[in-house]
N, CA, C and O of each residue as an XYZ file, in Angstrom:
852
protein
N     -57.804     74.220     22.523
C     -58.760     74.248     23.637
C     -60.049     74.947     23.199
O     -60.082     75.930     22.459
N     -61.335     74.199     23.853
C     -62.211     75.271     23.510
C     -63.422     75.274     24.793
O     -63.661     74.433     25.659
N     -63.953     76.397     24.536
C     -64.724     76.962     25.738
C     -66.299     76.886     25.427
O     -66.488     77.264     24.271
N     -67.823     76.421     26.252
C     -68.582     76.633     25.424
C     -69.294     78.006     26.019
O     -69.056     78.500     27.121
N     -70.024     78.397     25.240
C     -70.343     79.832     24.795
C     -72.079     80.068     24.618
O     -72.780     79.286     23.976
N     -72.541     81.150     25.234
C     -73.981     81.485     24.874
C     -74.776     80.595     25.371
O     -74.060     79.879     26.070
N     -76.341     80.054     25.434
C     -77.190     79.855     26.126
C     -76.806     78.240     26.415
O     -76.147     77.531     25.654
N     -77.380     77.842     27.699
C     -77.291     76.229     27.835
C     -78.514     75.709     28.383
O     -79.060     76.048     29.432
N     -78.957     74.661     27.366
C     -80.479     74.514     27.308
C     -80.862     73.200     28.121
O     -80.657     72.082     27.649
N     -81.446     73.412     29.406
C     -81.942     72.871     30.601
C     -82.722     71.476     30.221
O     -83.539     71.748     29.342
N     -82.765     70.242     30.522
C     -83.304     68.903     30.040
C     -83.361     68.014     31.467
O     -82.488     68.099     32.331
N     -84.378     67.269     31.545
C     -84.689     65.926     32.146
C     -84.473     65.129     31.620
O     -84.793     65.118     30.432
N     -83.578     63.625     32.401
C     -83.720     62.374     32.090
C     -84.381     61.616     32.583
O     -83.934     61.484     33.722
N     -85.515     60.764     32.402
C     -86.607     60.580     33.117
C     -85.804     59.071     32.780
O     -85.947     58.270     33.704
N     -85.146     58.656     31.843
C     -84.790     57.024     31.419
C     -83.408     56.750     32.071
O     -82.838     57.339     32.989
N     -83.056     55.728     31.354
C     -81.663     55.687     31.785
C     -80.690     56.301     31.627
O     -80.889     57.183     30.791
N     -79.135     56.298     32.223
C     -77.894     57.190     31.704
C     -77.591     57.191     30.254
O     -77.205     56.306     29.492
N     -77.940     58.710     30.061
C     -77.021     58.796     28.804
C     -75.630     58.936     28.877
O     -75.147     59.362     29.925
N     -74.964     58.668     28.003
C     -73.478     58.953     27.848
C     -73.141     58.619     26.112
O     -72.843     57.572     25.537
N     -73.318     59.849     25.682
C     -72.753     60.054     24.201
C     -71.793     60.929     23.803
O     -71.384     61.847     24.514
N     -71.383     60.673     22.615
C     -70.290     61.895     22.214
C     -70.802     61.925     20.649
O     -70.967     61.173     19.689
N     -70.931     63.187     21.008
C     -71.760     63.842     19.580
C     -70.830     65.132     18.912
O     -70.348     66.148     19.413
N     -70.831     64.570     17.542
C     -70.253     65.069     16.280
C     -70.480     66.814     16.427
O     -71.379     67.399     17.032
N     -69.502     67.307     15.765
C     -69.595     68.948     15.550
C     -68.569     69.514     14.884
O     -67.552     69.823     15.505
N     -68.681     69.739     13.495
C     -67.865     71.139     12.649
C     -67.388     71.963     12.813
O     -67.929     72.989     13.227
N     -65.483     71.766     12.402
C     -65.314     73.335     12.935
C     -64.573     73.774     12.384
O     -63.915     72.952     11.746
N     -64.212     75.009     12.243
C     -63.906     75.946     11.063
C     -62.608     75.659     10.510
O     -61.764     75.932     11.364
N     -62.079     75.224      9.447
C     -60.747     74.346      9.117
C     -60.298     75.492      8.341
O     -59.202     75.955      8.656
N     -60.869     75.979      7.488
C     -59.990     76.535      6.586
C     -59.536     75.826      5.551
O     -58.940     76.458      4.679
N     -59.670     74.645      5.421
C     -58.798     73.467      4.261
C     -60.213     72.832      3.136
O     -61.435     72.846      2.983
N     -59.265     72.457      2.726
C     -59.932     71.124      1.847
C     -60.788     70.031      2.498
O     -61.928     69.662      2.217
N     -59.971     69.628      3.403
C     -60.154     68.096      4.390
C     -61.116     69.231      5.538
O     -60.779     70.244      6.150
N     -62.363     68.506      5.447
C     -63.377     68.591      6.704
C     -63.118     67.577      7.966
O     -62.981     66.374      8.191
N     -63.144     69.186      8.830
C     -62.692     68.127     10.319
C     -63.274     68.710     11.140
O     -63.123     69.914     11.345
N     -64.018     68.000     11.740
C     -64.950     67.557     13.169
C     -64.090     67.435     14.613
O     -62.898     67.240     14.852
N     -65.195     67.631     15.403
C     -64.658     67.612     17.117
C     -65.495     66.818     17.855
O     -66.370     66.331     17.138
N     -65.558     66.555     18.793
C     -66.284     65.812     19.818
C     -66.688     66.580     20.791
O     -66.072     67.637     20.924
N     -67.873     66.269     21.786
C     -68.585     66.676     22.936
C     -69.106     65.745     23.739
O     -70.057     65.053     23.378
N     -68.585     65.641     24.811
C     -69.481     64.106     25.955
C     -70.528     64.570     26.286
O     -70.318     65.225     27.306
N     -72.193     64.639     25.841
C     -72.925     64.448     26.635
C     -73.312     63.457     27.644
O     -73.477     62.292     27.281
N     -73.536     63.914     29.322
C     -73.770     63.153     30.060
C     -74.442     63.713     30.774
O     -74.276     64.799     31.329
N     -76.016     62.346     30.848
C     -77.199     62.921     31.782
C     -77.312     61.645     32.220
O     -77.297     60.564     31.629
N     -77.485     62.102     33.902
C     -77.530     61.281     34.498
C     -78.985     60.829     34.433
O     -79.897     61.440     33.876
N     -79.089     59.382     35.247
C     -80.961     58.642     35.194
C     -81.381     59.637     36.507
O     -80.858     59.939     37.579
N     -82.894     60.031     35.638
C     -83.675     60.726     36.448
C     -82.729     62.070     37.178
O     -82.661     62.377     38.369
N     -82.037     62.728     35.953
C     -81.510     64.098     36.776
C     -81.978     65.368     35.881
O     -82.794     65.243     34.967
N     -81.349     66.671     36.256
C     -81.417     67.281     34.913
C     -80.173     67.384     34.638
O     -79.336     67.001     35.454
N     -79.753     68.019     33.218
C     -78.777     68.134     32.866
C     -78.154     69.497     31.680
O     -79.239     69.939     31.301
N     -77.412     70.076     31.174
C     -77.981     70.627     30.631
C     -76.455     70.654     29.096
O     -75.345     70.132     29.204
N     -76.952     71.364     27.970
C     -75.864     71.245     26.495
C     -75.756     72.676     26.026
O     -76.620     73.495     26.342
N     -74.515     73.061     25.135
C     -74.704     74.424     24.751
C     -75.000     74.469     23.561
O     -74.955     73.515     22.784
N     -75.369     75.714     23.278
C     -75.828     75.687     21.656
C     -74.884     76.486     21.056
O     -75.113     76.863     19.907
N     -73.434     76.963     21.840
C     -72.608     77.356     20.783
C     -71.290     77.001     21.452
O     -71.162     76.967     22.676
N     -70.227     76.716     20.508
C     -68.943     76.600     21.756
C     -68.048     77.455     20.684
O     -68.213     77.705     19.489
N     -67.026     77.796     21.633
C     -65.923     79.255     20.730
C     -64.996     78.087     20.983
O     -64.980     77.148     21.779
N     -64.296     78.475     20.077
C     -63.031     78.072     19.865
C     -62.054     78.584     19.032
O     -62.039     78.618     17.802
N     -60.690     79.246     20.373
C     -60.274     80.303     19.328
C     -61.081     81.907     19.018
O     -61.312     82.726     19.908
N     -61.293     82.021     18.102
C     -61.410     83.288     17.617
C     -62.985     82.853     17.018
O     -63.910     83.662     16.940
N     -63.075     81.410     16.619
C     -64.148     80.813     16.428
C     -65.625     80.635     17.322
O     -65.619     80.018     18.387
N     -66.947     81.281     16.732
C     -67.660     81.047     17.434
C     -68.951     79.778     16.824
O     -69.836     79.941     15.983
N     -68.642     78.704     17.534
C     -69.323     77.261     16.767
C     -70.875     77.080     17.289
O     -71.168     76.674     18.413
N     -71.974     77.519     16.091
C     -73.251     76.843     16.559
C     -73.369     75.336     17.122
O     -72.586     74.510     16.653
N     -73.694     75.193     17.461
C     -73.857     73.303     17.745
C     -75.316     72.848     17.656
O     -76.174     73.719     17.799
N     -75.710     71.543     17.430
C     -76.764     71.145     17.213
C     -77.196     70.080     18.421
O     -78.132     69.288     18.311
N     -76.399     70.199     19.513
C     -76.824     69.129     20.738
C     -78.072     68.763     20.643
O     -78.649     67.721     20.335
N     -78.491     70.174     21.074
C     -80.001     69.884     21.376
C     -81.431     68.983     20.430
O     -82.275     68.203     20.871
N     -81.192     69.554     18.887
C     -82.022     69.307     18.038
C     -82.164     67.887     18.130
O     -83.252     67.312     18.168
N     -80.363     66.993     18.187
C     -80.054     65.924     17.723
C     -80.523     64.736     19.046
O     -80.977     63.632     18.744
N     -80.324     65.181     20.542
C     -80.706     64.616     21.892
C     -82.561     64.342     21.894
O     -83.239     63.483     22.458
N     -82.936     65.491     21.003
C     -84.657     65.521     21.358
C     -85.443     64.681     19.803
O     -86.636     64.661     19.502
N     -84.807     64.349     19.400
C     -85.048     63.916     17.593
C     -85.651     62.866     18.301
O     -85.365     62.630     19.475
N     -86.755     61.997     17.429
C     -87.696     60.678     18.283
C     -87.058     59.589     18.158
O     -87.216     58.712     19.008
N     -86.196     59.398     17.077
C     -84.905     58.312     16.869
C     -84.100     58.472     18.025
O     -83.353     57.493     18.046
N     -83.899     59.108     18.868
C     -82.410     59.160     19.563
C     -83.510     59.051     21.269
O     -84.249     58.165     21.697
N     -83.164     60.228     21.744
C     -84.189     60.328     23.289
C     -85.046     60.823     23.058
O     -85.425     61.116     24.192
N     -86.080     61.380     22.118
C     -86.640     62.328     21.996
C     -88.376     61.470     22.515
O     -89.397     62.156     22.573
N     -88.386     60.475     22.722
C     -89.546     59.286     23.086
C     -89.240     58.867     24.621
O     -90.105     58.523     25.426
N     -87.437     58.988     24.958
C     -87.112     58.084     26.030
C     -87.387     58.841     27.341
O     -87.086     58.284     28.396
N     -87.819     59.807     27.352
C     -88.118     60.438     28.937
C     -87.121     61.570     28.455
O     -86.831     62.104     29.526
N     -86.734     61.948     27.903
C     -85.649     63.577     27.971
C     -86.357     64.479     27.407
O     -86.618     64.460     26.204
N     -86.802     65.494     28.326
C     -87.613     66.893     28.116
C     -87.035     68.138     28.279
O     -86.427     68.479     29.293
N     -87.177     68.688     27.492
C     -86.513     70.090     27.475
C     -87.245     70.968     28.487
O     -88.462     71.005     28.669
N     -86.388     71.603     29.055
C     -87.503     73.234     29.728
C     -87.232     74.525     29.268
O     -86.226     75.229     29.354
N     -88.597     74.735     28.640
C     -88.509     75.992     28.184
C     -89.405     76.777     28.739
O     -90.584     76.598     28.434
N     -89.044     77.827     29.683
C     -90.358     78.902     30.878
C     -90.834     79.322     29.352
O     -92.018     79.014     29.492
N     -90.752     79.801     28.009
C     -91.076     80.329     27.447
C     -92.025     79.646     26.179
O     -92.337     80.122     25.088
N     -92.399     78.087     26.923
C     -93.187     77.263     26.058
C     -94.766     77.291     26.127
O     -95.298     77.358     27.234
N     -95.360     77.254     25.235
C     -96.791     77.659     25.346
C     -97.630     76.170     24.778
O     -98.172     76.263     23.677
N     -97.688     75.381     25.215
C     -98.976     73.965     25.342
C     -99.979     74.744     24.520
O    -100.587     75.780     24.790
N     -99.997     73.685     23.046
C    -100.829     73.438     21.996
C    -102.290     73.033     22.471
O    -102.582     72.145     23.273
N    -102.847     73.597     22.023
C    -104.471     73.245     22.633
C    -104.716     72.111     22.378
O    -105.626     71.730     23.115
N    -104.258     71.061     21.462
C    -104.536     69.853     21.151
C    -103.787     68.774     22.388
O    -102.556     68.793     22.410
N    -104.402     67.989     23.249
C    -103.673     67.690     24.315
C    -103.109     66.798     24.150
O    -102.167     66.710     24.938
N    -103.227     65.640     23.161
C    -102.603     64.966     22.615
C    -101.377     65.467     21.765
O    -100.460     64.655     21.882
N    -101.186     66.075     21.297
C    -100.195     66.694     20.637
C     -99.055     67.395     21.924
O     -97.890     67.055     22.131
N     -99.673     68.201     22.470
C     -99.188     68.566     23.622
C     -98.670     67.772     24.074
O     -97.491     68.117     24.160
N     -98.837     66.632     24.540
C     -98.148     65.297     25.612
C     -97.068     64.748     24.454
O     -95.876     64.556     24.693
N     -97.744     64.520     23.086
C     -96.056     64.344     22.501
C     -94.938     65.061     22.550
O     -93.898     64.460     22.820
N     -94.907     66.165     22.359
C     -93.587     67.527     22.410
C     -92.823     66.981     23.997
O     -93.265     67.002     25.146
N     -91.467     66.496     23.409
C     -90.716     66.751     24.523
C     -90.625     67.997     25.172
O     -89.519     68.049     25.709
N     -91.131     68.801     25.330
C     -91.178     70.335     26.111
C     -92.043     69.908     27.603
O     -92.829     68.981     27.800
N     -91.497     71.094     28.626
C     -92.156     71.136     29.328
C     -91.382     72.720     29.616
O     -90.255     73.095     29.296
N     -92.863     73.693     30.597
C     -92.321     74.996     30.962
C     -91.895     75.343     32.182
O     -91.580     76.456     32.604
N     -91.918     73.600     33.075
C     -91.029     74.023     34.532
C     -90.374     72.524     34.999
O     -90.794     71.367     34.953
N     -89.360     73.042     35.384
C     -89.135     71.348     36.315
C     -89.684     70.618     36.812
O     -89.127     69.579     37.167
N     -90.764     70.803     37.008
C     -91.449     70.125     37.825
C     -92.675     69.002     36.616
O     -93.036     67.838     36.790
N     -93.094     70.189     35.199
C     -93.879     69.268     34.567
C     -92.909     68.841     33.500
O     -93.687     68.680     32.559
N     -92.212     68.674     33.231
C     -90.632     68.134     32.746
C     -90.284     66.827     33.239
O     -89.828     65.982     32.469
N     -90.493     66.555     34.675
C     -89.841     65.676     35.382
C     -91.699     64.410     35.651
O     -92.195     63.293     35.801
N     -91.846     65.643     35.540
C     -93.866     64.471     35.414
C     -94.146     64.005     33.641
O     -94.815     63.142     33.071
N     -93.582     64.682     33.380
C     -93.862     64.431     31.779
C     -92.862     63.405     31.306
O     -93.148     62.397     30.659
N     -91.802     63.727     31.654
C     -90.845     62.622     31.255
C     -90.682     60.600     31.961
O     -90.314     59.512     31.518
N     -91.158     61.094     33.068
C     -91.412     59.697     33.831
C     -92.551     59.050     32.900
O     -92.554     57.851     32.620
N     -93.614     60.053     32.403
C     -95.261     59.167     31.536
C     -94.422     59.130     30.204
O     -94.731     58.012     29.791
N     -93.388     59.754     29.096
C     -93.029     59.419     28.459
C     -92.086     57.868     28.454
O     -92.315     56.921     27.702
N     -90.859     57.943     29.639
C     -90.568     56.467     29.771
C     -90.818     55.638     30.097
O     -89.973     54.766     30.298
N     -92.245     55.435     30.352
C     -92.969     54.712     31.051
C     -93.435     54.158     29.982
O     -93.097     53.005     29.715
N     -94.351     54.908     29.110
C     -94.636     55.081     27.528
C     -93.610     53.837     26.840
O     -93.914     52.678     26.559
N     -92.722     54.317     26.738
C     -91.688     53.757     26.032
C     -90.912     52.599     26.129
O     -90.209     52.164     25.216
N     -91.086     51.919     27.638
C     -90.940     50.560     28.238
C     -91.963     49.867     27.775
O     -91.789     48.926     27.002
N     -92.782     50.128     28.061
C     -94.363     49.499     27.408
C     -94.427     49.160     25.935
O     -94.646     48.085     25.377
N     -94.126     50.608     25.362
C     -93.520     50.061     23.972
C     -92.782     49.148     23.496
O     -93.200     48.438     22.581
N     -91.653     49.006     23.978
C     -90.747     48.028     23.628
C     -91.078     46.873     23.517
O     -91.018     46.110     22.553
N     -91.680     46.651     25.212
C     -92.093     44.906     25.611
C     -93.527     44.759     24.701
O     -93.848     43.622     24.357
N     -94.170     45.620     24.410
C     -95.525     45.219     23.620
C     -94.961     44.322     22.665
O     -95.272     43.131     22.682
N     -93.850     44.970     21.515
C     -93.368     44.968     20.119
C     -92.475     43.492     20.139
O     -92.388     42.752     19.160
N     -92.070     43.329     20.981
C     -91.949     41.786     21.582
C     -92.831     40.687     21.998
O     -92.930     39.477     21.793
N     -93.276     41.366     22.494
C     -94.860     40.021     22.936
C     -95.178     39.582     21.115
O     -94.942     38.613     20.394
N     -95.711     40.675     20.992
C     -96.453     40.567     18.962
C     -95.315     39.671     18.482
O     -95.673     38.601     17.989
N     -93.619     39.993     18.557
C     -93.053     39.843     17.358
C     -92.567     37.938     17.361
O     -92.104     37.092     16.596
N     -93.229     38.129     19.265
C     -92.480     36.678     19.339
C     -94.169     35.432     19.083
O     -94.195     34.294     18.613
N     -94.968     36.022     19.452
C     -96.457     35.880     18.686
C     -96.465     35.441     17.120
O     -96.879     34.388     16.636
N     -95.926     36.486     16.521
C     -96.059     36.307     14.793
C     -94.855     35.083     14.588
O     -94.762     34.589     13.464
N     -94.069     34.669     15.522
C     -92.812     33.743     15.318
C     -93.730     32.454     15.190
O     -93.917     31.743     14.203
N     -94.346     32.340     16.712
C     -95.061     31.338     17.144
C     -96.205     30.790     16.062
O     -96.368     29.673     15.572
N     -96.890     31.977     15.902
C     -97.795     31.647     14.604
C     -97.647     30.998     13.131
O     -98.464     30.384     12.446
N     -95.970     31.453     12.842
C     -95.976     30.711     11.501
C     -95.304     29.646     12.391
O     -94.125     29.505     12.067
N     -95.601     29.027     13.189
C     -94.380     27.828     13.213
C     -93.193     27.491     13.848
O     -92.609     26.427     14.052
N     -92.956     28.782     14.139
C     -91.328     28.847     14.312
C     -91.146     29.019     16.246
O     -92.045     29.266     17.050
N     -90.110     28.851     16.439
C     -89.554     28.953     18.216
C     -88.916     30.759     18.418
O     -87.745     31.019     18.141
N     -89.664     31.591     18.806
C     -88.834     32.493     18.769
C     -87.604     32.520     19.906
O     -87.733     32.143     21.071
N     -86.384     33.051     19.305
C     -85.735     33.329     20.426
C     -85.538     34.368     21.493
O     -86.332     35.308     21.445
N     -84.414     34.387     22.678
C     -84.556     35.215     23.560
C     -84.677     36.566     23.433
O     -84.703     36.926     22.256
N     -84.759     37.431     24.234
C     -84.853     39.079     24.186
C     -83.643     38.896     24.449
O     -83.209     37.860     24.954
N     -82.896     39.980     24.105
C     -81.614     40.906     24.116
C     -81.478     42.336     24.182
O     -82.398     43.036     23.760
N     -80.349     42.894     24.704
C     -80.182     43.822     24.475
C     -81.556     44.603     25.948
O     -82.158     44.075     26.883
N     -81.498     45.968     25.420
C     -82.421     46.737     26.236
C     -84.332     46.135     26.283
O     -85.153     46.639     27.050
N     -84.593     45.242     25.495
C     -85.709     44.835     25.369
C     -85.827     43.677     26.432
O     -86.844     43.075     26.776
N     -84.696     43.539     26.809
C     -84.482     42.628     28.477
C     -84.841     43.510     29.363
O     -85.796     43.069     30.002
N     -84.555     44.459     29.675
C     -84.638     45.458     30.683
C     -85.975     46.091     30.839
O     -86.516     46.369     31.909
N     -86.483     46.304     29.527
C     -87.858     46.958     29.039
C     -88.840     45.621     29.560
O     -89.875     46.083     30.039
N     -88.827     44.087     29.611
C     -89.731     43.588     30.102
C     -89.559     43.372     31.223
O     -90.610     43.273     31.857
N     -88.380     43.210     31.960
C     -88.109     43.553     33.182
C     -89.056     44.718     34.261
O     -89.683     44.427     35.280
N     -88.901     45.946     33.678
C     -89.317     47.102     33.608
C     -91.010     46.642     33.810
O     -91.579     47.004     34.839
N     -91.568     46.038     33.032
C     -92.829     46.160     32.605
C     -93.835     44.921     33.715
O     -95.051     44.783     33.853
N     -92.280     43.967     34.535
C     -92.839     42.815     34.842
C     -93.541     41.698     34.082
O     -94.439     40.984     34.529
N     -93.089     41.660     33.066
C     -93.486     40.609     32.265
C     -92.210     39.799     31.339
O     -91.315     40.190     30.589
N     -92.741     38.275     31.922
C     -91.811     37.409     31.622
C     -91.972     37.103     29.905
O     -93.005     36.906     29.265
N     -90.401     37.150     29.388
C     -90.039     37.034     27.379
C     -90.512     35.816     27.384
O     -90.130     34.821     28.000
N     -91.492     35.993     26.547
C     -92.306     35.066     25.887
C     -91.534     33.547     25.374
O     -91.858     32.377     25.573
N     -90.326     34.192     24.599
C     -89.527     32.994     24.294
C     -88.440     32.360     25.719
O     -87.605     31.465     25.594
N     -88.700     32.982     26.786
C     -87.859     31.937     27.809
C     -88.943     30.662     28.225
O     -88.829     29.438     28.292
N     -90.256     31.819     28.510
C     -91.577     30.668     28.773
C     -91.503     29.649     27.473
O     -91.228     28.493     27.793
N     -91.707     29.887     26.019
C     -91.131     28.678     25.129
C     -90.523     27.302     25.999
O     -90.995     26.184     26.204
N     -88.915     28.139     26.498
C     -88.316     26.759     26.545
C     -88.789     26.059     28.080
O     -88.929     24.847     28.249
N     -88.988     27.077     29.102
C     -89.612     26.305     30.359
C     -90.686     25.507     29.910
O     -90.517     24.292     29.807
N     -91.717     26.004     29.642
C     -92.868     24.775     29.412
C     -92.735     23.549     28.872
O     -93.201     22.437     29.118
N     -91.709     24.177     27.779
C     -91.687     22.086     27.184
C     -90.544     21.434     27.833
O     -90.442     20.213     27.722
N     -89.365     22.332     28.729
C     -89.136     21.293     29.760
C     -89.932     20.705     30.823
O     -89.618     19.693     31.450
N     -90.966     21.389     30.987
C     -91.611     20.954     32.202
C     -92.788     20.281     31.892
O     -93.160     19.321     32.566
N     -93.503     20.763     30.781
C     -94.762     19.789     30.292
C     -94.785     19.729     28.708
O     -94.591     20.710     27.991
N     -95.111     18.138     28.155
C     -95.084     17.599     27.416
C     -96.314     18.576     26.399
O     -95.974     19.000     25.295
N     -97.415     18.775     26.839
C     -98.291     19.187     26.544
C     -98.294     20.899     26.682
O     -99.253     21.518     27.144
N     -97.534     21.284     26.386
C     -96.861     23.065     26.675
C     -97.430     23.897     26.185
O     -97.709     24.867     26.888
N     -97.864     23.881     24.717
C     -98.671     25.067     23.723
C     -99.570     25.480     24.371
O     -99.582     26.711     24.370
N    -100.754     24.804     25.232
C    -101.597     25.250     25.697
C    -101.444     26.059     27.195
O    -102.094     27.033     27.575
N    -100.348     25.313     27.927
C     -99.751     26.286     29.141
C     -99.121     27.728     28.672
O     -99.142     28.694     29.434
N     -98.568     27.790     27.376
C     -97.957     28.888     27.250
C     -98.861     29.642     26.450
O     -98.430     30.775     26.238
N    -100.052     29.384     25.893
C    -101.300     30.013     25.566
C    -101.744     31.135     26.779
O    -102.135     32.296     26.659
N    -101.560     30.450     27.776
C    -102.009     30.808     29.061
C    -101.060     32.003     29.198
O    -101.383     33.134     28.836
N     -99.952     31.717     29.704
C     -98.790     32.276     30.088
C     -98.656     33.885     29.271
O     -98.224     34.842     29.912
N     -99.049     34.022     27.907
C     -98.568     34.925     26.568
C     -99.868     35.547     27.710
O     -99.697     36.501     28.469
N    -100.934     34.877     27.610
C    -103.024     35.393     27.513
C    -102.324     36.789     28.725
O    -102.005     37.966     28.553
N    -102.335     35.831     29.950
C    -102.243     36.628     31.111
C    -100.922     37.600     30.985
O    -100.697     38.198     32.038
N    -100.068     37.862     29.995
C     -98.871     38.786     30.296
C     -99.966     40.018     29.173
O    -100.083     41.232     29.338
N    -100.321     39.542     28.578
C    -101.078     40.508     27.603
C    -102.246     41.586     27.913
O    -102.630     42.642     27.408
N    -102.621     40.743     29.040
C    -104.096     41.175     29.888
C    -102.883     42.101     31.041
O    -103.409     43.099     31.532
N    -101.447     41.868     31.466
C    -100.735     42.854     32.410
C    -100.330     44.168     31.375
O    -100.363     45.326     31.789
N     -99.950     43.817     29.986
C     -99.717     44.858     29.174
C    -101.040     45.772     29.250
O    -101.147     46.777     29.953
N    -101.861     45.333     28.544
C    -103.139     46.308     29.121
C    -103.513     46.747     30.299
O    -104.369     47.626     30.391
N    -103.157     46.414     30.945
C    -102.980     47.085     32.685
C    -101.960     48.230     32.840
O    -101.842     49.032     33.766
N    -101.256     48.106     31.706
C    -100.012     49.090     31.932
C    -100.275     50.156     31.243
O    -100.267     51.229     31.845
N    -100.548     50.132     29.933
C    -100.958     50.661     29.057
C    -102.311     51.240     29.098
O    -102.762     51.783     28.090
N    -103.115     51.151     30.379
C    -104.485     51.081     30.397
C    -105.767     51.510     29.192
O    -106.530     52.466     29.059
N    -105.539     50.388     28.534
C    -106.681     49.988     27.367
C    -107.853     50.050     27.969
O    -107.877     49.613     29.120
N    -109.111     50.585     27.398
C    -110.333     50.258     28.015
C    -110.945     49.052     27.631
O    -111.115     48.612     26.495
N    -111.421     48.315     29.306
C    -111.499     47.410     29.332
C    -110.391     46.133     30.290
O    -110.393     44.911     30.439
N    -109.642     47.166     30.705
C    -108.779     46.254     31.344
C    -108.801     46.466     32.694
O    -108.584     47.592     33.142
N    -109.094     45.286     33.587
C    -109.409     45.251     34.866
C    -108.574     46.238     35.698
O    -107.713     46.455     34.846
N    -108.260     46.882     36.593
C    -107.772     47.122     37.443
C    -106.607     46.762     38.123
O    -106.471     45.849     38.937
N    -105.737     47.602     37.696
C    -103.970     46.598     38.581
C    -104.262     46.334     39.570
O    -105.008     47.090     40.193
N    -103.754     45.044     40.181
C    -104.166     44.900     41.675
C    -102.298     44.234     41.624
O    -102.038     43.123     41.161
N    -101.144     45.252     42.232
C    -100.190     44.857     42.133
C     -99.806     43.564     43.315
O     -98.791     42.869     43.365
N    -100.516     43.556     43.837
C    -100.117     41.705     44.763
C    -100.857     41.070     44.275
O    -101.049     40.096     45.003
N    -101.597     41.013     43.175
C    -102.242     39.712     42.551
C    -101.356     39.481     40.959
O    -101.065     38.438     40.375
N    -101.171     40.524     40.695
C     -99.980     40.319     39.424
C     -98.664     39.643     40.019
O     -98.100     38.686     39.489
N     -98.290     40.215     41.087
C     -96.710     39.723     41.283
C     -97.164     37.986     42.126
O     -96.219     37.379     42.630
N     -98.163     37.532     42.177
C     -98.438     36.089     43.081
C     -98.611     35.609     41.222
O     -97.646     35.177     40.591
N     -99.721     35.762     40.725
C     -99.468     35.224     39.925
C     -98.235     35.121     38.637
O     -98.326     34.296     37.728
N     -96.988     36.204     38.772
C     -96.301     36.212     37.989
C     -95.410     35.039     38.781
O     -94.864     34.204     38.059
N     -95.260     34.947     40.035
C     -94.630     34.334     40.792
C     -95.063     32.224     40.584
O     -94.375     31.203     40.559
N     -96.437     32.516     40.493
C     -96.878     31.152     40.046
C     -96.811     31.097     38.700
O     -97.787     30.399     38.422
N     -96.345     31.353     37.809
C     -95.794     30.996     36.701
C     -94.581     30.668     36.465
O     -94.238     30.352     35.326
């Protein structure tokens, strides 16, 4: 059995449910290295919180939850912000807005919503381009999968490669309808993303025209 131990470090999920089980070392005594498990679980849009040491036994185990939850590979991009009252904002404000940190719940839970917000946008951009560079040499790209369904979902903008196959069921002459179709989801990405230069969301004229497409 083991118990966890010493400080437990406070986090926002601004994205969806996590539910992981993350690796941790523990004192064997042997030859053969052997590991334990830990369920992290944060709920969407809650806080939650991990320890940074667990005893076990007579054993007292550092753990690395935290380092490994905030890393930019894992959540560390997806909306999960740490709170630390004892964090001090880099004068560089850009830099500042990257650091998953925030020093209260409140700019934690504002910071993390513009990070996954951030990061939906991301996704569906890297799709629009990748199904773009398909189209360009030639080729039919295929569907979105996986969370990059959800991410254009998210973003209101219809996968480039479903419009593919609607148009040339529906018109013979399609390349140029779906010219259209890519133009205007690209001109909503910049609405999201607000690029300068990009008109003004007017959200009942996006959803009529997403609707007439």
């Amino acid at each position: 059995m083991f118990t966890e131990k010493g400080v437990r470090r406070r986090l926002y999920n601004a994205g969806d449910r996590i539910s992981e089980v993350m690796h941790y070392s523990l004192p064997d005594g042997h030859d053969i290295h052997c590991t334990a498990r830990y369920l992290v679980e944060a709920p969407e849009k809650e806080f939650f919180d991990v320890p940074t040491t667990i005893q076990i036994g007579d054993a007292s185990i550092s753990v690395q939850f935290l380092e490994t939850i905030l890393r930019p590979d894992r959540y560390g991009e997806r909306g999960v912000i740490l709170v630390n009252k004892a964090w001090e904002s880099p004068r560089d404000a850009d830099e500042a807005e990257r650091m998953p940190v925030a020093a209260t719940d409140g700019d934690a839970i504002a910071k993390g919503n513009r990070h996954w917000k951030a990061y939906i946008q991301k996704v569906a951009q890297q799709w629009i381009d990748q199904c773009q560079q398909v189209r360009a040499a030639g080729g039919v790209p295929t569907a979105a999968s996986g969370f990059v369904v959800r991410a254009l979902r998210l973003c209101g903008v219809i996968d480039p490669a479903q419009a593919v196959v609607i148009t040339a069921q529906e018109n013979k002459s399609g390349l140029s309808k779906l010219e259209e179709i890519i133009e205007k989801q690209q001109k909503q990405i910049d609405e999201l993303l607000g690029r300068p230069g990009a008109a003004p969301k007017d959200k009942k004229a996006v959803a009529t025209s997403t609707a007439r497409t």
